[in-house]
Backbone as a ProteinNet text record, in pm:
[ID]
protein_1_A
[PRIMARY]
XXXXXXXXXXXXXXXXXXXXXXXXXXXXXXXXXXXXXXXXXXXXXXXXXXXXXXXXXXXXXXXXXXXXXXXXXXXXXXXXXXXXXXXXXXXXXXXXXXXXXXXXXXXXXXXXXXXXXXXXXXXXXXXXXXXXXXXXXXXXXXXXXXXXXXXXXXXXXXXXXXXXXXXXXXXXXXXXXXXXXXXXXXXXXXXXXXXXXXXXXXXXXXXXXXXXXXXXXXXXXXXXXXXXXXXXXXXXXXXXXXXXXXXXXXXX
[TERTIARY]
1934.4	2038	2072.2	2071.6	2137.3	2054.7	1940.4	1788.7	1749.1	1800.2	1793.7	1927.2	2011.8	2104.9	2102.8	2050.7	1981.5	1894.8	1796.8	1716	1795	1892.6	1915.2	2025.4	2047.7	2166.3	2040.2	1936.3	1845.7	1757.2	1765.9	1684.6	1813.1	1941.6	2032.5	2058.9	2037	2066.7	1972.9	1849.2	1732.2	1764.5	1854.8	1884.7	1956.9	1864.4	1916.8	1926.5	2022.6	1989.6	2007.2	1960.9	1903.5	1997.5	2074.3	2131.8	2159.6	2209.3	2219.5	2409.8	2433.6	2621.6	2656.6	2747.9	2853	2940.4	3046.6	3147.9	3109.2	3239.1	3256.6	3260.3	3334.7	3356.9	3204.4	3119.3	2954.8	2896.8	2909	2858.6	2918.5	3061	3101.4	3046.9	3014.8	2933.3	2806	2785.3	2623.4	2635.4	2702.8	2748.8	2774.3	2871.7	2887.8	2798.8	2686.9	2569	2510.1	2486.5	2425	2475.6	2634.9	2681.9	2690.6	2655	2589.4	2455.8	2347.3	2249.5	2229	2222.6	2190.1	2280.6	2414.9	2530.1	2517.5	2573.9	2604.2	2466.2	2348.9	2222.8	2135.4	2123.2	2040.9	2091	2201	2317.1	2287.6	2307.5	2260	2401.5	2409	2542.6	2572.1	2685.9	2737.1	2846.3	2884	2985.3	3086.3	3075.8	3168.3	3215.3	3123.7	3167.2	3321.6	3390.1	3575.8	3582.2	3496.4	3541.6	3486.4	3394.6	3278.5	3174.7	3173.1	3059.9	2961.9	2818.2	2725.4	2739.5	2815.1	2803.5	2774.6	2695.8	2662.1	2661.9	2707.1	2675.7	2590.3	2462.7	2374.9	2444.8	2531.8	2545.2	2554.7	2680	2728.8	2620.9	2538.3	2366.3	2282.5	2275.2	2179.2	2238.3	2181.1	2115.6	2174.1	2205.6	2238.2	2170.3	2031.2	1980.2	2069.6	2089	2171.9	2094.6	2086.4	2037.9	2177.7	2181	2332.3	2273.6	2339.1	2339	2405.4	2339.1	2406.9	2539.1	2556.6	2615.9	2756.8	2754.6	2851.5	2879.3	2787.4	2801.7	2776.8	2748.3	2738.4	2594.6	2661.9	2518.3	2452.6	2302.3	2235.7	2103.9	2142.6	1968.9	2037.7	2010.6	2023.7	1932.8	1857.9	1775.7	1894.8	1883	1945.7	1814.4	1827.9	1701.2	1784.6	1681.2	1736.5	1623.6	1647.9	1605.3	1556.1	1428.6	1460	1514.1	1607.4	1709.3	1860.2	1829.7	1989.1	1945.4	1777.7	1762.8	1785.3	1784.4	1838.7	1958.5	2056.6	2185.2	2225.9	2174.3	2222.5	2176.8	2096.2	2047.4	1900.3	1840.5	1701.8	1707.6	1603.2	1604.8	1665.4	1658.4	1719.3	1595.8	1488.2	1387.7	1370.1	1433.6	1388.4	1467	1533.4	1654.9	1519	1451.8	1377.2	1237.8	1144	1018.8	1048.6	924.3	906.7	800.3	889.6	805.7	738.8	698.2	655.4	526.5	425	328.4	367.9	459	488.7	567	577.2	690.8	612.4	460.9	412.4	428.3	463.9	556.8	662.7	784.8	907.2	954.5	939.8	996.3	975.5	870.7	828.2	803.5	903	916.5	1070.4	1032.4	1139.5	1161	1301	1320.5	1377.3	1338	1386	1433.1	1527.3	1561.2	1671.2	1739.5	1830	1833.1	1689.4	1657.1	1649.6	1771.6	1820.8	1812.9	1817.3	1854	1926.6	2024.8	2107.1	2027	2059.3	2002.2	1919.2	2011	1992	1901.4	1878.5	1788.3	1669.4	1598.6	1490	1364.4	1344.6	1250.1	1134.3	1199.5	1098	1133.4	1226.5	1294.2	1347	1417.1	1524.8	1425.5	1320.8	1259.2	1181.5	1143.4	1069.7	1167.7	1280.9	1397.3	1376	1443.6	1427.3	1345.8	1198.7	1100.6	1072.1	1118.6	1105	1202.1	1338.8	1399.8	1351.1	1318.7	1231.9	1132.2	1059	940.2	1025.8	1097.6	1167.3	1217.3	1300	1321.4	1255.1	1157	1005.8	941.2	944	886	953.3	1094.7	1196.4	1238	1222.6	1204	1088.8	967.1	833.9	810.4	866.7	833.1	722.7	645.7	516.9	507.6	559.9	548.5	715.8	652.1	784.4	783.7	871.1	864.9	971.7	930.7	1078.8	1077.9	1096.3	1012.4	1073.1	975.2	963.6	996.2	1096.8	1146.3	1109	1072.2	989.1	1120.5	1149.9	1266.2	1206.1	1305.7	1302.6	1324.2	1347.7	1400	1353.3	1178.5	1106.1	1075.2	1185.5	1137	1029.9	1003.9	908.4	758.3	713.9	533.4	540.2	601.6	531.6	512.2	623.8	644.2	526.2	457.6	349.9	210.9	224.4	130.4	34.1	188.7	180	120	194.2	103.8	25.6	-86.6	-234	-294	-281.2	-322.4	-300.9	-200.1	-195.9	-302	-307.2	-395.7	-515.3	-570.6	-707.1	-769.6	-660.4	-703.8	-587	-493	-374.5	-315.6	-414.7	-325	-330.5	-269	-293.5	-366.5	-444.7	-523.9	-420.9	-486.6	-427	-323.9	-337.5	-258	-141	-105.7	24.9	82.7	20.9	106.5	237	303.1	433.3	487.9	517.4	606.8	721.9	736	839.8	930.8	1041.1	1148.9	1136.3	1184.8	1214.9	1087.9	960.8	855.4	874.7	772.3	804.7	675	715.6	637.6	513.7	418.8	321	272.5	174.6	133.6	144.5	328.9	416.7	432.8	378.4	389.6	250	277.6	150.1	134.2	14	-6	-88.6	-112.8	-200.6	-131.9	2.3	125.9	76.5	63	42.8	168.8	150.6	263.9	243.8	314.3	325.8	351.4	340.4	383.6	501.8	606	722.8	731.7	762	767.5	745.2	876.2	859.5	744.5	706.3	563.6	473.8	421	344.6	347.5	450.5	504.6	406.1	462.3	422.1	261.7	217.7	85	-9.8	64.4	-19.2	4.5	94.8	98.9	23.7	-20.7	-116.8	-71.9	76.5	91.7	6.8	61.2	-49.1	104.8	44	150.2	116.1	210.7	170.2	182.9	207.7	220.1	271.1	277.9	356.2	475.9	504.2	656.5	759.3	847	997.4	1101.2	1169	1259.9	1350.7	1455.5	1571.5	1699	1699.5	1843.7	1945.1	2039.7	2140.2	2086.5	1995	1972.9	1862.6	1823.5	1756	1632.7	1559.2	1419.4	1346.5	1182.5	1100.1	1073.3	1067.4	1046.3	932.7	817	728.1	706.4	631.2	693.7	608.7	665.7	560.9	530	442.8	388.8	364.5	394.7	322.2	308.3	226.9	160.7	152.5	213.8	180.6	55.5	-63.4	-129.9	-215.2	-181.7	-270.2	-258.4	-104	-55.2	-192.8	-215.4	-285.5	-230.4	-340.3	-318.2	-285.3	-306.5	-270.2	-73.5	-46.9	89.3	171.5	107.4	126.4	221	92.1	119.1	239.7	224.5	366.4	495.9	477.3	625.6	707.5	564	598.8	622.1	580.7	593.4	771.1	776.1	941.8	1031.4	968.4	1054.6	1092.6	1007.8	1006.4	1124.5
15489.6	15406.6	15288.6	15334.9	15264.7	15111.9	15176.5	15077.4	14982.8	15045.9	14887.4	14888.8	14854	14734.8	14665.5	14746.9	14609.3	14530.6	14569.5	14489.1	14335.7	14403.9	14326.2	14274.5	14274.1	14147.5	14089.5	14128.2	14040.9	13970.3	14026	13901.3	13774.7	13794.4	13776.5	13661.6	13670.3	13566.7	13467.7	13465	13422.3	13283.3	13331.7	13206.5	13080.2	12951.7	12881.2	12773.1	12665.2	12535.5	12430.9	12304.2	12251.5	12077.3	12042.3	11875.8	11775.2	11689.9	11622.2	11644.9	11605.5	11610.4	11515.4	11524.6	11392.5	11370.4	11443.7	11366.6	11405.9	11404	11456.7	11560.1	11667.6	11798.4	11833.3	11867.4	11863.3	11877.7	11783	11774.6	11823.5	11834	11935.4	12093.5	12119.7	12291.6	12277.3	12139.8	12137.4	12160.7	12111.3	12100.8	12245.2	12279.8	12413.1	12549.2	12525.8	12620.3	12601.1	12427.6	12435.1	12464.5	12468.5	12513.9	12645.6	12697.7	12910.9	12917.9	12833.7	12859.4	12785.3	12666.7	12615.7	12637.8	12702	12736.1	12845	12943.3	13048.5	13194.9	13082.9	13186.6	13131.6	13015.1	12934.3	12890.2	12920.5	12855.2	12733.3	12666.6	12462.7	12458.3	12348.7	12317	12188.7	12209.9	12086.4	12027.2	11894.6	11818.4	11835.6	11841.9	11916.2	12052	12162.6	12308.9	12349.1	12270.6	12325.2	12318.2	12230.3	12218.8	12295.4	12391.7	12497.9	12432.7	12319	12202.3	12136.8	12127.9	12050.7	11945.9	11795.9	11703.5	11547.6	11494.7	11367.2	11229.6	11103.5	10993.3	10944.9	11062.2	10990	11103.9	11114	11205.8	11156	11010.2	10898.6	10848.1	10858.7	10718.3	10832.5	10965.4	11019.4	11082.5	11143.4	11198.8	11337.9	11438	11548.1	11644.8	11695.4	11802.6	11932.8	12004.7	12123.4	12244.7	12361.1	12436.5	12540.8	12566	12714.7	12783.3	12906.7	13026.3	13042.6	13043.9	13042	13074.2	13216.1	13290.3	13266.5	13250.2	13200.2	13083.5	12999.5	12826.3	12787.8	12918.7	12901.1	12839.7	12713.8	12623.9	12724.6	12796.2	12843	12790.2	12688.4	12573.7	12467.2	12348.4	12192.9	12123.7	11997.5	11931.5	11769.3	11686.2	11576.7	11459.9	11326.9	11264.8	11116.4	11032.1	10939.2	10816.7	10751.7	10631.9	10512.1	10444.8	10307.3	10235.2	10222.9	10124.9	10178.6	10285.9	10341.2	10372.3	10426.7	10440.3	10240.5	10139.4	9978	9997.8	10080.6	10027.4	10122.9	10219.7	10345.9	10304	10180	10145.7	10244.4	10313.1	10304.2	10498.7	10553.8	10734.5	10771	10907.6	11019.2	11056.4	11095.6	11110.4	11033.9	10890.7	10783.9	10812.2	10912.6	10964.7	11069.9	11125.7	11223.8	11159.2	11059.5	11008.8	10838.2	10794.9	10667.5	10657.1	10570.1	10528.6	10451.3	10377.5	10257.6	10200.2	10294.7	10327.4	10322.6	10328.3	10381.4	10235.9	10135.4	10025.7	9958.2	9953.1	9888.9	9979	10088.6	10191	10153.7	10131	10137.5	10123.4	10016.5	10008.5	10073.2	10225.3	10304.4	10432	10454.1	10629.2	10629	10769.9	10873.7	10977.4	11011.7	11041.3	11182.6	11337.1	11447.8	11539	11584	11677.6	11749	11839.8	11924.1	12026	12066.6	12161.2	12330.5	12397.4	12519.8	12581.7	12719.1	12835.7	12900.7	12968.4	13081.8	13217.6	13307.3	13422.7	13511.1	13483.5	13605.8	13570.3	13430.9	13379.1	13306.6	13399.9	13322.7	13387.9	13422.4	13478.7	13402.5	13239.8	13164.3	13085.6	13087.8	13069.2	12917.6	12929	12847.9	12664.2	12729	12603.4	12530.2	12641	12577.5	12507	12502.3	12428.3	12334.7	12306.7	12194.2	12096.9	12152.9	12014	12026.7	12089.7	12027.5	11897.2	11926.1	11789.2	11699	11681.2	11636.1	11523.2	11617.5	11582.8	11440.9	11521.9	11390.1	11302.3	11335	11175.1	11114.9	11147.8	11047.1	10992.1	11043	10991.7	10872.3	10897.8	10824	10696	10708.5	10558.8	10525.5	10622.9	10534.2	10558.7	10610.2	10609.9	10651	10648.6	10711.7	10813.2	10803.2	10841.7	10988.6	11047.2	11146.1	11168.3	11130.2	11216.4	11294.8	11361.4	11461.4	11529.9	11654.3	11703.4	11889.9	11930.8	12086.1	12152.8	12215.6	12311.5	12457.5	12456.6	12608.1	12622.3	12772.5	12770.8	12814.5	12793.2	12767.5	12892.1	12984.2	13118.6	13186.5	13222.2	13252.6	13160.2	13065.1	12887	12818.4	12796.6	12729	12761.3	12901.7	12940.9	12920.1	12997.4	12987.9	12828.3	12761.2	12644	12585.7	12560.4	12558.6	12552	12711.9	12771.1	12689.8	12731.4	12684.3	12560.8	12447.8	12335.7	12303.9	12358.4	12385	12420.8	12483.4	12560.4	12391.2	12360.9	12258.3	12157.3	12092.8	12016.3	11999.1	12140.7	12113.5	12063.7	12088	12061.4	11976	11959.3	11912.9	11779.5	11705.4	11608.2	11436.6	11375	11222.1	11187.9	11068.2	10957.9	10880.2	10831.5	10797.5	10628.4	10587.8	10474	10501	10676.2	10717.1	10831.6	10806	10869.3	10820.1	10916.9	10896.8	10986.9	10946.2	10961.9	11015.1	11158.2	11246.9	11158.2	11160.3	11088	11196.5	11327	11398.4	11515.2	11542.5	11606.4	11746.7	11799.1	11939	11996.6	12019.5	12007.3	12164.4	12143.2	12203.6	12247.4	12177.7	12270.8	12340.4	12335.5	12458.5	12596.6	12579	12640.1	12737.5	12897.5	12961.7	12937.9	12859.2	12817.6	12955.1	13062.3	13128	13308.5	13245.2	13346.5	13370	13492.4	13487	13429.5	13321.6	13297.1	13208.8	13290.3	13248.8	13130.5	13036.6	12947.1	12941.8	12904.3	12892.9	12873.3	12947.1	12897	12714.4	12670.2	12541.9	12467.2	12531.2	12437.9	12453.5	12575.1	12596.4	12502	12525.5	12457.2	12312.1	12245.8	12093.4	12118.9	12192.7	12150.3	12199.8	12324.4	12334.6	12189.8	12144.5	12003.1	11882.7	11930.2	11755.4	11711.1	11735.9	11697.3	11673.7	11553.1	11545.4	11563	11604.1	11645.4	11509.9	11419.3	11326.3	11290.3	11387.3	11388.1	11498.6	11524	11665.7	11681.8	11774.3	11857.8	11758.3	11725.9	11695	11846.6	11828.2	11922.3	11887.7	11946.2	11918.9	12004.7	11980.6	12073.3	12157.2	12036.8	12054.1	12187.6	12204.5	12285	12420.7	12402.6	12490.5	12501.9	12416.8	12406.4	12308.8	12301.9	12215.2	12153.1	12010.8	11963.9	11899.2	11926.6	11856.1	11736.6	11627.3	11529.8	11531.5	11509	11546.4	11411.4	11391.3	11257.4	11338.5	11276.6	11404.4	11178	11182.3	11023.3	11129.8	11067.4	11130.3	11169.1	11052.5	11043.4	11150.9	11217.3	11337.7	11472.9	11464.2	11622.1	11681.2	11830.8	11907.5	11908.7	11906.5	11869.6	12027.1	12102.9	12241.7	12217.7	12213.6	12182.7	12081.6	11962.1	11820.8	11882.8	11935	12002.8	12081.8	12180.5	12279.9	12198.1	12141	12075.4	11952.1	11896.6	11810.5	11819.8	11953.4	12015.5	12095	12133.5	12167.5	12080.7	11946.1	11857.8	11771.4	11811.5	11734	11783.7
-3468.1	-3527.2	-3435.5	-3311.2	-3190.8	-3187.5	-3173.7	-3186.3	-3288.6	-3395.3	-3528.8	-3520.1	-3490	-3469.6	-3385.8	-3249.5	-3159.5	-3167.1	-3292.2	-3335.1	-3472.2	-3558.9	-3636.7	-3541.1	-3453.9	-3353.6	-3353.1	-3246.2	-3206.7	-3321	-3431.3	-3550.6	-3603.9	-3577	-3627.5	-3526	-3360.9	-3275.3	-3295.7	-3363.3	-3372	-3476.7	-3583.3	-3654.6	-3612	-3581	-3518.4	-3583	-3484.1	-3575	-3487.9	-3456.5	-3412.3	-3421.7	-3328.9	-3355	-3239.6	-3232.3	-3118.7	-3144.7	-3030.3	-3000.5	-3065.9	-3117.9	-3191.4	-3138	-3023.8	-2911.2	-2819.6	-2755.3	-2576.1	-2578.7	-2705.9	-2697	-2686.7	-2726.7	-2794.5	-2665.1	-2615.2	-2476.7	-2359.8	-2394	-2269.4	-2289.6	-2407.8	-2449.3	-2385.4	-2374.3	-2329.4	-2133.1	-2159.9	-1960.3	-1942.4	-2006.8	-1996.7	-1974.4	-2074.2	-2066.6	-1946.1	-1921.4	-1799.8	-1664.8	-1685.8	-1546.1	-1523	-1662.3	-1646.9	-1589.3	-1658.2	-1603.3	-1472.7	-1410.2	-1272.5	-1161.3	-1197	-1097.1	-1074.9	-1163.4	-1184.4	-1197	-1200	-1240.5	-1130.4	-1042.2	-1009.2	-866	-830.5	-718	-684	-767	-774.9	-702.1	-623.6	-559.8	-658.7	-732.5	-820.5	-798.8	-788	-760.9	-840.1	-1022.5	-1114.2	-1105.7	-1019.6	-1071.4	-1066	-1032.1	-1046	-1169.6	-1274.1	-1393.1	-1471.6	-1411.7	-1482	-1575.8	-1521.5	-1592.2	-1494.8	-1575.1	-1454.5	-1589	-1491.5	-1557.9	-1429	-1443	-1376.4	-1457.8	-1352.8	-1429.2	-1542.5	-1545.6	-1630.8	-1770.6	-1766.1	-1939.1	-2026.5	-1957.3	-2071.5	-2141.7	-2049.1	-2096.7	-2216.8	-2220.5	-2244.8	-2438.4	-2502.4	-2617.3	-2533.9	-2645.1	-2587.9	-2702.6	-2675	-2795.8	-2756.8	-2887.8	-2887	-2982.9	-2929.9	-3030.6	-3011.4	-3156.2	-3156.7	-3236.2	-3188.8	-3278.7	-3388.4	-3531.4	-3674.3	-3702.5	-3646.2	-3666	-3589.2	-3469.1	-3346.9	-3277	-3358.8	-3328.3	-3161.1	-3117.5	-2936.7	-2935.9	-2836	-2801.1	-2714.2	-2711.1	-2651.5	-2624.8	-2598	-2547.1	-2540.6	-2440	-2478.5	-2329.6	-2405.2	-2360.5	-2335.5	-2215.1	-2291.7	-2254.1	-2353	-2384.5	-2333	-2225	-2183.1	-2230.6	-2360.8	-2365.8	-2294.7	-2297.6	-2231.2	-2230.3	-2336.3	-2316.5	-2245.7	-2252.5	-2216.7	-2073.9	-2059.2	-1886.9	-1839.9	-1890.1	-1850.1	-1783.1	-1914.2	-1902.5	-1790.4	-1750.4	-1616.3	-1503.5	-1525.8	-1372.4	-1306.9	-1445.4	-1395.7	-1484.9	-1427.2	-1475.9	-1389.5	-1426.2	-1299.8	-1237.8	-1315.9	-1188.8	-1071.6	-1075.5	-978.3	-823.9	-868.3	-739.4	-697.4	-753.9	-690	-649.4	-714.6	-711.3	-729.3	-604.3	-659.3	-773.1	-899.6	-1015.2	-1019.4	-919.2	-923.2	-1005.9	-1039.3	-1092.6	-1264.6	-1276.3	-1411.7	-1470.5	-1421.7	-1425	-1579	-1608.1	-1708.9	-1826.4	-1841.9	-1937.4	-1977.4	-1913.6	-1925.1	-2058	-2083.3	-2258.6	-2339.1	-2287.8	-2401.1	-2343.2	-2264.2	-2165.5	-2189.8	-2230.6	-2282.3	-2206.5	-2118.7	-2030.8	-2055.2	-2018.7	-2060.1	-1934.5	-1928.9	-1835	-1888.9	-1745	-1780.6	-1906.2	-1912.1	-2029.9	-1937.3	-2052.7	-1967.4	-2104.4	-2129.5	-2229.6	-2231.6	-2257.2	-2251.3	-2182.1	-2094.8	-2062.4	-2157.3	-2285.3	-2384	-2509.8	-2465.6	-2596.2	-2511.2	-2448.7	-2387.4	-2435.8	-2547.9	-2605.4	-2711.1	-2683.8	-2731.3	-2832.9	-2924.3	-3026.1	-2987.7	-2873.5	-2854.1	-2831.7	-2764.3	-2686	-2795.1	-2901.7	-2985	-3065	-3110.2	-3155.5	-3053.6	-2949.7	-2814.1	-2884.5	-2911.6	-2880.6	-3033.8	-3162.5	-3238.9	-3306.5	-3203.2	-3193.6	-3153.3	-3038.6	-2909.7	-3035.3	-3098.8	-3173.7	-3263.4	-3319.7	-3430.7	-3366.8	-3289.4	-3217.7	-3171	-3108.2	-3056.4	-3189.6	-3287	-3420.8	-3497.2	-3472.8	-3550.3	-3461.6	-3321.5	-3238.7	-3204.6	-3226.5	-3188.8	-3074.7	-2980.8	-2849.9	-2804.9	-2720.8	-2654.8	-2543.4	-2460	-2324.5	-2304.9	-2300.8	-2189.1	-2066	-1983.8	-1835.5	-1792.5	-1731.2	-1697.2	-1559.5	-1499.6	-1374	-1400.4	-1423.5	-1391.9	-1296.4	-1305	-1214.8	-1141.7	-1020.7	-989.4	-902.6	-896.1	-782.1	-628.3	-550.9	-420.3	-308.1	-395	-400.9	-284.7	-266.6	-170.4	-40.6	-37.5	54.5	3	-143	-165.5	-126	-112	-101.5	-253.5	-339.8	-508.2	-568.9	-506.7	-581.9	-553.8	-436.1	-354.9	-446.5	-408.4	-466.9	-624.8	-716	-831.2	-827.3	-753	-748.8	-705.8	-577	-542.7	-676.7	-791.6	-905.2	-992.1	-1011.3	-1093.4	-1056	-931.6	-860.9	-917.9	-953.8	-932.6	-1105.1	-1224.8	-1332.6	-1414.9	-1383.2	-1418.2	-1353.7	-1271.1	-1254.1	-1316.3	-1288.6	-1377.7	-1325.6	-1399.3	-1327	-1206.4	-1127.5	-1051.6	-1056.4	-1146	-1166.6	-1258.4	-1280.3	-1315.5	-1196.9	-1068.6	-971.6	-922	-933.8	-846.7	-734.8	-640.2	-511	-474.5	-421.1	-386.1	-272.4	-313	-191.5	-97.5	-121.7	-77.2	-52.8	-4.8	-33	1.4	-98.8	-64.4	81.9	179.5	315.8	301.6	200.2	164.3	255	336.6	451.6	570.8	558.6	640.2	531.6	389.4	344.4	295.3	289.1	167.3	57.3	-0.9	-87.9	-132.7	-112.4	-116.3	-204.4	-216.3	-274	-411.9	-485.6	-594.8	-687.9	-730.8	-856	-1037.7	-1116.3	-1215.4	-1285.2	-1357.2	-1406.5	-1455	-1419.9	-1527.8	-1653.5	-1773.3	-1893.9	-1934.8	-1856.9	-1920.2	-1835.3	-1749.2	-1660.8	-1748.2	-1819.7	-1962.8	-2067.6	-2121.7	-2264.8	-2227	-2123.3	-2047.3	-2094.9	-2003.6	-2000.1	-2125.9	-2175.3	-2338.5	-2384.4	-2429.4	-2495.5	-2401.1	-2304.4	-2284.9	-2199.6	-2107.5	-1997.2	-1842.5	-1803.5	-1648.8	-1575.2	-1421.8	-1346.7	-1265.9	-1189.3	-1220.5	-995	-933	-753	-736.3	-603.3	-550.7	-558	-565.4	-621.8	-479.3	-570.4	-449.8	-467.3	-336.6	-307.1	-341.7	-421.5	-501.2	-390.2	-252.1	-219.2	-288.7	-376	-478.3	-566.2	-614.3	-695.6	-655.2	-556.1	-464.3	-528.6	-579.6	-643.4	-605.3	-644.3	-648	-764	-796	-917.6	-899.8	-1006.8	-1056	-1153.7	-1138.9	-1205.6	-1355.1	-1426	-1540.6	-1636.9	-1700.8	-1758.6	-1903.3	-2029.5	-2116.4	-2198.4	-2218.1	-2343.9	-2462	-2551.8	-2697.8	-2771.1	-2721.6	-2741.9	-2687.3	-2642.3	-2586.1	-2574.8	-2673.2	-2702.7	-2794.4	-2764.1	-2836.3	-2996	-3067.3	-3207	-3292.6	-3265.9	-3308.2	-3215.3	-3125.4	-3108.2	-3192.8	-3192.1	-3282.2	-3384	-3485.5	-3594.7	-3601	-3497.1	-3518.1	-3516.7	-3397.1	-3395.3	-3490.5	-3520.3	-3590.2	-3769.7	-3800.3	-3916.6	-3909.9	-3763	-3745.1	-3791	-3716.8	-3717.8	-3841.1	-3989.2	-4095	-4134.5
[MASK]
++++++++++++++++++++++++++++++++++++++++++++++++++++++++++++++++++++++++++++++++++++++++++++++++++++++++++++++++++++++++++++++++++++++++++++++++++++++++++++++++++++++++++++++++++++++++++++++++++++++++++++++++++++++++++++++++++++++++++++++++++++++++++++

């Protein structure tokens, strides 16, 4: 008995739905989730946490994707999406605090900027992300845009051998041509490190590279958040067409 009702909660959390924020309230739920998951799950050191919110200058500038649960309206996923024109008006991306772009400058008018993509604990079973990027999908469709970049998060947990690791593994089949490299401000100091650690890919380091992503230089060290970020390049033009399809059939 005990067992199908934990099953019909769990088919029941599954119904989701999928929008961007319409105020401040909207987006403070979005801050909110994320100050459960990168504070509270992740020990990110945040300049907001008195307010139990991870919120930074770039929020005003950005698109806030939201996925909730049908049933309880609780945002349990959100991506936020930073435009080229709105990365103008912020005075550049947020990746640019972590990597030099410099490589990437003949893009600009047509890179679409993604980060701060977190899940709820309890809905990480796949559901949620595929909502994420079938937003993701429509809005790249509905402005035309080409290009996404964002940077993948491995945590820092073990001092950075996995993060390492992982990216020796990426290296050898995953990376850009070289006239879309970019430059860690902050580098992650690899060969003080075992690259030789067995480690997994992170979900969202996956998702990236099933769809066509190039990893685009070596991971920077993120202090604040106690991780390594990878910089990620995904051109539209080169998403896998069996993905294409899915998401973009979500997204109709």
């Amino acid at each position: 008995m005990l067992e199908k009702q934990l099953q019909a909660r769990t088919r029941h959390r599954r119904r989701l739905t999928v929008s961007f924020a319409r105020n401040r309230s909207e987006v403070a739920e979005a801050q909110r989730l994320r100050y459960v998951v990168f504070a509270e799950e992740m020990g990110a050191k945040l300049e907001s946490a008195a307010a139990g919110l991870d919120a930074d200058r770039f929020d005003a500038y950005c698109e806030h994707l939201l996925v909730r649960d049908v049933e309880t309206s609780e945002v349990v996923g959100t991506y936020r999406i930073l435009s080229p024109l709105a990365a103008r008006a912020a005075g550049g991306y947020y990746s640019e605090q972590e990597f030099d772009l410099t490589r990437l400058a003949h893009l600009r008018d047509n890179i679409v900027e993604v980060g701060r993509s977190c899940i709820h604990p309890d809905y990480r079973s796949g559901g949620v992300i595929i909502q994420l990027w079938s937003g993701l999908a429509r809005y790249m469709l509905e402005n035309r845009h080409e290009y996404l970049i964002g940077c993948a998060s491995v945590s820092m947990a073990d001092g950075g051998h996995s993060a390492a690791a992982i990216f020796r593994k990426l290296e050898a089949a995953h990376m850009s041509p070289l006239e879309y490299r970019v430059f860690p401000r902050c580098r992650l100091p690899m060969e003080n490190l075992d690259t030789g650690v067995v480690a997994d890919f992170p979900p969202l380091v996956k998702g990236y590279l099933n769809l066509g992503a190039y990893v685009c230089g070596e991971p920077a060290w993120d202090p604040d958040f106690n991780c390594a970020d990878l910089p990620i390049l995904l051109p539209l033009a080169r998403m896998d067409a069996r993905y294409a399809r899915h998401f973009l059939a979500q997204a109709a």
